[in-house]
VOPAGU-2260 file (C-alpha; in pm, 1 decimal, decimal comma):
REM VOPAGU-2260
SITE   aa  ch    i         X         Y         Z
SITE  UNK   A    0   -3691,4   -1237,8    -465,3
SITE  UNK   A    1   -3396,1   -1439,2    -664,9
SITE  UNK   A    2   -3100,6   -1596,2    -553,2
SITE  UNK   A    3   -2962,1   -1364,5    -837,9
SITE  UNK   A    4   -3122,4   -1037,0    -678,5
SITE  UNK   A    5   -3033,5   -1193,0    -304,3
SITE  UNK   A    6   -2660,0   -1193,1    -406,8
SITE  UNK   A    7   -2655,2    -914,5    -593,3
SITE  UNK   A    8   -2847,9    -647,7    -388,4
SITE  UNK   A    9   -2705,1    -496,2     -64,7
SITE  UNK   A   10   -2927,3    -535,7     237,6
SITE  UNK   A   11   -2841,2    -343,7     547,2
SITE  UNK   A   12   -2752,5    -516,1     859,4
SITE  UNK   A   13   -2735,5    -844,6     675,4
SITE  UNK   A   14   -2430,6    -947,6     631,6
SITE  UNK   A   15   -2430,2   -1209,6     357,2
SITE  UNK   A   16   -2094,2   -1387,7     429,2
SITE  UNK   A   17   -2254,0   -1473,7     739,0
SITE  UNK   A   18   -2474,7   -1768,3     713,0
SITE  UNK   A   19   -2790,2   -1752,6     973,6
SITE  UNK   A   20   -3081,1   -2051,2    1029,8
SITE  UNK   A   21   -3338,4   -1847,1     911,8
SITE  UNK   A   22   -3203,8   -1797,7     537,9
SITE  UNK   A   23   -3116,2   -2164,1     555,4
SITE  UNK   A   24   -3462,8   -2268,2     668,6
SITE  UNK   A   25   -3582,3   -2077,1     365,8
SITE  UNK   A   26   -3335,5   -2267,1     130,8
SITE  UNK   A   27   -3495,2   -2589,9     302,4
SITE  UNK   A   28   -3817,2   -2468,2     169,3
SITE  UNK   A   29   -3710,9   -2407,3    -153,7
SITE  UNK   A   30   -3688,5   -2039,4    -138,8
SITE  UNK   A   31   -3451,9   -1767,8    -267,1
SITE  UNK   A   32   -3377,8   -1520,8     -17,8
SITE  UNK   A   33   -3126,6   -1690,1     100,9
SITE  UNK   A   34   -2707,6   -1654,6     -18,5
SITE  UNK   A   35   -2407,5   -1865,6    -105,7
SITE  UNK   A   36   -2284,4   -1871,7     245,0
SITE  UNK   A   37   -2638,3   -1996,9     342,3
SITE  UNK   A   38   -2605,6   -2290,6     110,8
SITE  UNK   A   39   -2316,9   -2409,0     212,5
SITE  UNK   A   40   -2377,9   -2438,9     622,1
SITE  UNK   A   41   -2680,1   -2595,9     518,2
SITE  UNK   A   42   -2494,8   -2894,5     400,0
SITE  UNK   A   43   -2373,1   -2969,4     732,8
SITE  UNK   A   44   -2589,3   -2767,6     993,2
SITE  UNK   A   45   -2885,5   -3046,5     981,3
SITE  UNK   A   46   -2602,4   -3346,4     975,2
SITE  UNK   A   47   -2707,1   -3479,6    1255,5
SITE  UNK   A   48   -3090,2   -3397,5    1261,7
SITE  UNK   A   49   -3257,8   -3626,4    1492,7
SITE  UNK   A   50   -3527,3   -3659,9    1238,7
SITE  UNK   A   51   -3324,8   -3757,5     976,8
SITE  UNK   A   52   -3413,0   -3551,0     643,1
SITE  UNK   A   53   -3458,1   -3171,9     804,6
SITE  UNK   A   54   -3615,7   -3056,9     473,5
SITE  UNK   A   55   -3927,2   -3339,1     554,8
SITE  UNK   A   56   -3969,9   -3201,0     938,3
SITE  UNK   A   57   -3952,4   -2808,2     784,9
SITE  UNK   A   58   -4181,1   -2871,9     452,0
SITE  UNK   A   59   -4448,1   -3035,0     709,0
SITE  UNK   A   60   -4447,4   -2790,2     943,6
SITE  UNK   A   61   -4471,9   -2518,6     676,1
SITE  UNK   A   62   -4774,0   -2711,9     514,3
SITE  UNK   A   63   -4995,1   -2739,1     808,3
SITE  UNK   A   64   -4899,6   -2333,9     881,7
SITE  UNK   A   65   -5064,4   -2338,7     529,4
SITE  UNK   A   66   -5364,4   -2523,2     598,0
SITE  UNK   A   67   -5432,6   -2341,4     942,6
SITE  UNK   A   68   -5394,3   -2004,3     800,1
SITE  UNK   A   69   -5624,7   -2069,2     504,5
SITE  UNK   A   70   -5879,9   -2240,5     740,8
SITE  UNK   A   71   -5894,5   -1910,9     973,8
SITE  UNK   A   72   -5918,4   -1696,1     667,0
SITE  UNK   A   73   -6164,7   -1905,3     469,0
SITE  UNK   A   74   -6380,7   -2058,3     732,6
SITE  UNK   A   75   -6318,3   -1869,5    1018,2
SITE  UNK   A   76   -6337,9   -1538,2     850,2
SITE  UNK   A   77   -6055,4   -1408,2    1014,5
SITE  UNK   A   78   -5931,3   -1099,5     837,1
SITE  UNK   A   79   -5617,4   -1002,6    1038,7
SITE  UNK   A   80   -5268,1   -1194,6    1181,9
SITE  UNK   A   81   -5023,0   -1178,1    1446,1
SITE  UNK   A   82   -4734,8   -1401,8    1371,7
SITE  UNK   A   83   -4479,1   -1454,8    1636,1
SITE  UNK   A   84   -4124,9   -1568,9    1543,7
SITE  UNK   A   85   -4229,5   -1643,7    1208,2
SITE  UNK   A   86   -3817,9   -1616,2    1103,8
SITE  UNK   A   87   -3809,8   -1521,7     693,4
SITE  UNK   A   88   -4207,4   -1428,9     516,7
SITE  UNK   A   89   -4085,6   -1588,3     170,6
SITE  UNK   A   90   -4227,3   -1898,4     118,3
SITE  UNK   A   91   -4599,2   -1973,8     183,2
SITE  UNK   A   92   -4624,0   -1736,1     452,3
SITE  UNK   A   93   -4929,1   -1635,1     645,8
SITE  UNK   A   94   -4964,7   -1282,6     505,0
SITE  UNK   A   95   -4942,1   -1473,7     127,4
SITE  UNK   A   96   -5213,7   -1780,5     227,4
SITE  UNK   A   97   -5451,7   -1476,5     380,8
SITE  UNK   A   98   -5432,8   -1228,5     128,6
SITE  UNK   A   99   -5460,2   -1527,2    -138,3
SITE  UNK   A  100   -5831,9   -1590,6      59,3
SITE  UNK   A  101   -5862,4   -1205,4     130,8
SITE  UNK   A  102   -5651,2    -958,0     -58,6
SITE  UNK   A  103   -5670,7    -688,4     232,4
SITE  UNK   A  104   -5569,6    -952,9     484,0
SITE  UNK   A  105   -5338,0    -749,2     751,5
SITE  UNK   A  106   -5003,4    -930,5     892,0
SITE  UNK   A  107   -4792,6    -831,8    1158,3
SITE  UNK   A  108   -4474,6   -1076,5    1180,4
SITE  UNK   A  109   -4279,7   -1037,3    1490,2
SITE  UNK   A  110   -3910,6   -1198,9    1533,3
SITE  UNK   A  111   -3634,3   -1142,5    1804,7
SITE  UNK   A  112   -3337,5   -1155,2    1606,0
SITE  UNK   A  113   -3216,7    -782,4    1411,6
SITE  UNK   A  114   -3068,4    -988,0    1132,2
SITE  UNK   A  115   -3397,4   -1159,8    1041,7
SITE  UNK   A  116   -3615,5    -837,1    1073,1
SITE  UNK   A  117   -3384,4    -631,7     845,8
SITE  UNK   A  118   -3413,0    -902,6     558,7
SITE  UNK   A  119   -3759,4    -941,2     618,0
SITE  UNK   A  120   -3805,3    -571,5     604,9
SITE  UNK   A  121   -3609,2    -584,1     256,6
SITE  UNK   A  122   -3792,5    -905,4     130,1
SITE  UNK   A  123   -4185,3    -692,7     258,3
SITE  UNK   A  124   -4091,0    -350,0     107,1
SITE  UNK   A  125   -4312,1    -379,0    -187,8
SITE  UNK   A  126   -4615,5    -465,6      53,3
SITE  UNK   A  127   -4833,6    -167,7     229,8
SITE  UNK   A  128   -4709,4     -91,0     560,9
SITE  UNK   A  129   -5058,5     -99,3     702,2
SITE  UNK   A  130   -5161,1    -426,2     593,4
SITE  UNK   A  131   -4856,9    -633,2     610,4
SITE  UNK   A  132   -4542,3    -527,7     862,3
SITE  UNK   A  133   -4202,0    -650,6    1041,9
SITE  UNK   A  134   -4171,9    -609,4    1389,6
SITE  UNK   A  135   -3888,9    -668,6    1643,3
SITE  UNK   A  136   -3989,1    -839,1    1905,4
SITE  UNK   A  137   -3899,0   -1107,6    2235,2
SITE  UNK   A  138   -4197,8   -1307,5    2330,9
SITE  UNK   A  139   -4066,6   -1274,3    2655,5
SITE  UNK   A  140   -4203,0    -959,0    2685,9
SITE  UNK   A  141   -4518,6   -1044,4    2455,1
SITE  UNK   A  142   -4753,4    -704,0    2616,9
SITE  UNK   A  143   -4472,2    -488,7    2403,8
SITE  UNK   A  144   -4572,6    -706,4    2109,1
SITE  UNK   A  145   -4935,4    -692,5    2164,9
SITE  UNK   A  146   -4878,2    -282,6    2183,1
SITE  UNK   A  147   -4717,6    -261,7    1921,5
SITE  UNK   A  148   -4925,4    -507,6    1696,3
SITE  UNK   A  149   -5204,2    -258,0    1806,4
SITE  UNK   A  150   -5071,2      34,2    1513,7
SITE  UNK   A  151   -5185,0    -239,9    1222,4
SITE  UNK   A  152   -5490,8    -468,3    1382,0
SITE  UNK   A  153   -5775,8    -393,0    1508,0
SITE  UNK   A  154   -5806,0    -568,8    1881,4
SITE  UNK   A  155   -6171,6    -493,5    1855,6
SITE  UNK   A  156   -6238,3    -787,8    1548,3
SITE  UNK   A  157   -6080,7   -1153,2    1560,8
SITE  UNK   A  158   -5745,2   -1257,4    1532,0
SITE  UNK   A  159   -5526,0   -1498,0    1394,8
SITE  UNK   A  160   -5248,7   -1556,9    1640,9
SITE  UNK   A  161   -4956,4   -1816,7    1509,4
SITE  UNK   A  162   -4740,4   -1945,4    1732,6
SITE  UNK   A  163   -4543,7   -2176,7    1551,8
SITE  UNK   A  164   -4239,9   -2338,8    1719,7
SITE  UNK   A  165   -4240,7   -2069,5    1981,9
SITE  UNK   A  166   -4299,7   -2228,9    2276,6
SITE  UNK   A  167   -4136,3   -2478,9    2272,7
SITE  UNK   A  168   -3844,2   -2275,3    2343,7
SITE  UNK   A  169   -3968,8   -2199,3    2728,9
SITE  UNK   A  170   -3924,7   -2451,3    2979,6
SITE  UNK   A  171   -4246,0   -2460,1    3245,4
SITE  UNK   A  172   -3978,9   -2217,4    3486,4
SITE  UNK   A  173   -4010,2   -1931,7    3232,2
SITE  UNK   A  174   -4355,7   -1971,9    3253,4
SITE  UNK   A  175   -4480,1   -2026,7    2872,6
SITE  UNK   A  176   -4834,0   -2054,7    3002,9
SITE  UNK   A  177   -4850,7   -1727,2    3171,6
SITE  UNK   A  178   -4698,7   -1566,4    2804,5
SITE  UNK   A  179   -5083,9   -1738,4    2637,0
SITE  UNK   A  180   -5243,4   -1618,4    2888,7
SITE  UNK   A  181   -5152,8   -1285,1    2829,7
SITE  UNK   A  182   -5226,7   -1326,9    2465,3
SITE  UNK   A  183   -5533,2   -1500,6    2524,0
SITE  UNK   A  184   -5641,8   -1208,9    2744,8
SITE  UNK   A  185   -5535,7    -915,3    2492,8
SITE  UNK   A  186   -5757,2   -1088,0    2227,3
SITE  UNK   A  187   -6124,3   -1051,7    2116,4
SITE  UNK   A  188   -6372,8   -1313,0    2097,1
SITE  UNK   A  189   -6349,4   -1512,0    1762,9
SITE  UNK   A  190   -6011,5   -1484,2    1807,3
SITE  UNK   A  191   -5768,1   -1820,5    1749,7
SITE  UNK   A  192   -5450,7   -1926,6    1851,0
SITE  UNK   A  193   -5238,1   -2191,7    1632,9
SITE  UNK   A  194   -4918,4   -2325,8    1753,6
SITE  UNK   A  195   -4702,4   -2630,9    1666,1
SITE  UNK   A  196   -4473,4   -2787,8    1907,8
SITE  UNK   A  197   -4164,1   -3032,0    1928,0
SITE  UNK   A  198   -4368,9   -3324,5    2030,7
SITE  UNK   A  199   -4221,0   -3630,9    2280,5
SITE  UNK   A  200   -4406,3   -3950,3    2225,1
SITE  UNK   A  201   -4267,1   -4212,4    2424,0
SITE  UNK   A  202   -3950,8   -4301,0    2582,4
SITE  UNK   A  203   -3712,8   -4227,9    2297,6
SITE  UNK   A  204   -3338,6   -4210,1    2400,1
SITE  UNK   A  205   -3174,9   -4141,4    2075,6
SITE  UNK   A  206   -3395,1   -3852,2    2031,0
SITE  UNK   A  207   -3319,3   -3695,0    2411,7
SITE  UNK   A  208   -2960,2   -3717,2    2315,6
SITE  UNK   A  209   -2976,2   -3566,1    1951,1
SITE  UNK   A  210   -3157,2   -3267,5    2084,0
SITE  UNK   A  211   -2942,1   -3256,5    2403,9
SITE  UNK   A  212   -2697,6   -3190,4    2124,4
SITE  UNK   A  213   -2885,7   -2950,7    1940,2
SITE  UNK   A  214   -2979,1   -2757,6    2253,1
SITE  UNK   A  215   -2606,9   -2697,9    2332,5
SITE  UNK   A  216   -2531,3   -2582,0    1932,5
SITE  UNK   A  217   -2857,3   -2367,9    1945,4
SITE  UNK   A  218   -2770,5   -2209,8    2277,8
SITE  UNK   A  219   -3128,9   -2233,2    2338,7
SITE  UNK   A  220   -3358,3   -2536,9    2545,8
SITE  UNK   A  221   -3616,7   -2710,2    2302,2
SITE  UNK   A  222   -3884,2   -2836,1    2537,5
SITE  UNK   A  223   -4038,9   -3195,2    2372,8
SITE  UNK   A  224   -4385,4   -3207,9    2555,4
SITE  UNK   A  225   -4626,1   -3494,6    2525,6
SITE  UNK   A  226   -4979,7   -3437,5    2371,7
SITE  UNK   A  227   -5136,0   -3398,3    2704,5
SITE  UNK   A  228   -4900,8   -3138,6    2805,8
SITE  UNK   A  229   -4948,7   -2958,5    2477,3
SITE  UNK   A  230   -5339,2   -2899,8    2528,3
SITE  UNK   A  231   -5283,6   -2843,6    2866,8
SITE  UNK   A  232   -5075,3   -2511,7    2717,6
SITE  UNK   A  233   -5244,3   -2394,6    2433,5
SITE  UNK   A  234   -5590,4   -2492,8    2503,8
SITE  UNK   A  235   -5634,8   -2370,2    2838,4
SITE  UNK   A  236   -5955,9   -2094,1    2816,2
SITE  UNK   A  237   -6014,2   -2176,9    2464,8
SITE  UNK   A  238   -6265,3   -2417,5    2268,7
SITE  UNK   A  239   -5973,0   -2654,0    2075,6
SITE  UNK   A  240   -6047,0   -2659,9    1731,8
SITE  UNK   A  241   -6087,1   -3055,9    1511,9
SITE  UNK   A  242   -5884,4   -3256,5    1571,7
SITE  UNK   A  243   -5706,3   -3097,3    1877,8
SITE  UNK   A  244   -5401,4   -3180,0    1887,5
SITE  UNK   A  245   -5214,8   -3355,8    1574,6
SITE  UNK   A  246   -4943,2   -3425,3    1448,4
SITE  UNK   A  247   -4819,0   -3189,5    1171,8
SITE  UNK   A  248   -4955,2   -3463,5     852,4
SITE  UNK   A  249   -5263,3   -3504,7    1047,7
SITE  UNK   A  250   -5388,0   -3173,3    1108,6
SITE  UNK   A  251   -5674,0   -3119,7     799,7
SITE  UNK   A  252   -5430,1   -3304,2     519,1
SITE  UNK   A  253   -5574,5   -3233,7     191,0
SITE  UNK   A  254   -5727,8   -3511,3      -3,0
SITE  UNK   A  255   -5449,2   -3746,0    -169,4
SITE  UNK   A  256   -5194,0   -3567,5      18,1
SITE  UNK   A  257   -4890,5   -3823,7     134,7
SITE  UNK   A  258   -4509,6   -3775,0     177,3
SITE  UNK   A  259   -4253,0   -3885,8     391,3
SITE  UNK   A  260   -4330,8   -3911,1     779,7
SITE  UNK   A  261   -4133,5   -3590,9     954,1
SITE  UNK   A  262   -4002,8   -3624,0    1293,4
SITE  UNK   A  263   -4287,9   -3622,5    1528,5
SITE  UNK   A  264   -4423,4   -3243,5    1622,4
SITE  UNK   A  265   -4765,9   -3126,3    1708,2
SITE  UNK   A  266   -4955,6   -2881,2    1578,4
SITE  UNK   A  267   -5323,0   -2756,5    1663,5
SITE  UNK   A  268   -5569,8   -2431,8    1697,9
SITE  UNK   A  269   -5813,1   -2294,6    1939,1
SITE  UNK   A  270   -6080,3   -2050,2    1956,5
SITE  UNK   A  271   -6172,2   -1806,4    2216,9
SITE  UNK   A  272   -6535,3   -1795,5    2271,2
């Protein structure tokens, strides 16, 4: 899709005067689907990223989505996805990095937010509705997910579930460990879980305060957890996949590959025996 096609073409329930995070997140990735209003917040929305240059922290996370998805297609065999809050499918997207490894790969994105799905829905139309399709959905209540996930994949062969800056959105309270389990649970063997995760390494006070900051824009509590914490979430019943848990760079980096450090965030996968 062009920016040319994105402004000109009328998309319903997106209002394009209305700049939202995920069409600016896609701009960040040098995508298209995004609009004029989009390009303009962006130039002040990540001002104060703790990080420093947002586009670094969203390009990284973005290639090791990449890296994990083609590893589960090519050397995992996995034929089949459930993405969960995957925001806009435009850019290097799971259903584009499995389908490029097998072309019937089958996708089912799920986000929260109407304005995201109906864009999504607009950006997917082209695609078959039975191998690649847009859900609503609140991982809160991730069994209506997993039912409705159930009209596209087969729960009876492996599955690629991606979890990628989910969790970290669920303080211990809201019980982010009971919402794996139940995904863990609904899943066949040779299934796999990959996740990344706003990472705290150290005692960092400048970064407490920028997302303190961030939480109270967002409306929403980003959870940093240490690397210990993070296995003890997404690895618990499953065989951790090399290297465990990495940082985002570190996770399988292709040969010769180098950039810019992002902010610290982990990232990892794990098999269910």
């Amino acid at each position: 899709m062009t920016v040319e096609s994105a402004e000109s073409g009328h998309i319903a329930g997106v209002d394009p005067e209305v700049p939202h995070v995920s069409r600016v997140f896609d701009l960040m990735l040098g995508g298209t689907a995004n609009f004029a209003a989009d390009r303009a917040a962006a130039e002040f929305a990540f001002a104060s990223w703790p990080g420093g240059d947002v586009r670094v922290d969203i390009q990284a996370a973005r290639g090791a989505l990449v890296r994990i998805v083609r590893y589960l297609a090519a050397e995992a065999g996995i034929r089949q996805f459930l993405d969960i809050g995957t925001g806009l499918p435009t850019m290097n997207n799971t259903h584009e990095v499995a389908r490029g490894v097998h072309p019937d790969a089958r996708t089912v994105y799920v986000d929260k937010d109407s304005v995201v799905v109906a864009h999504a829905r607009h950006l997917l139309a082209g695609l078959p509705r039975d191998e690649v399709r847009y859900l609503q959905g609140d991982m809160k209540e991730v069994d209506r997910i997993l039912d409705a996930a159930r009209a596209v994949l087969d729960f009876e062969q492996p599955i690629g579930v991606i979890l990628f800056g989910v969790l970290h959105f669920f303080p211990d309270e809201q019980g982010p460990a009971e919402l794996m389990k139940r995904i863990v649970d609904a899943v066949p063997p040779g299934s796999h879980v990959a996740f990344s995760q706003f990472a705290r390494v150290g005692e960092d006070a400048a970064m407490d305060e920028a997302f303190e900051l961030l939480n109270q824009q967002w409306g929403e509590s980003v959870v940093r957890r240490t690397r210990e914490e993070t296995a003890d979430l997404y690895f618990a019943g499953l065989e951790p996949v090399e290297p465990g848990v990495a940082e985002l760079p570190d996770w399988r980096p292709e040969p010769g590959e180098a950039g810019p450090r992002p902010m610290p965030m982990w990232c990892g996968l794990a098999r269910k025996a």
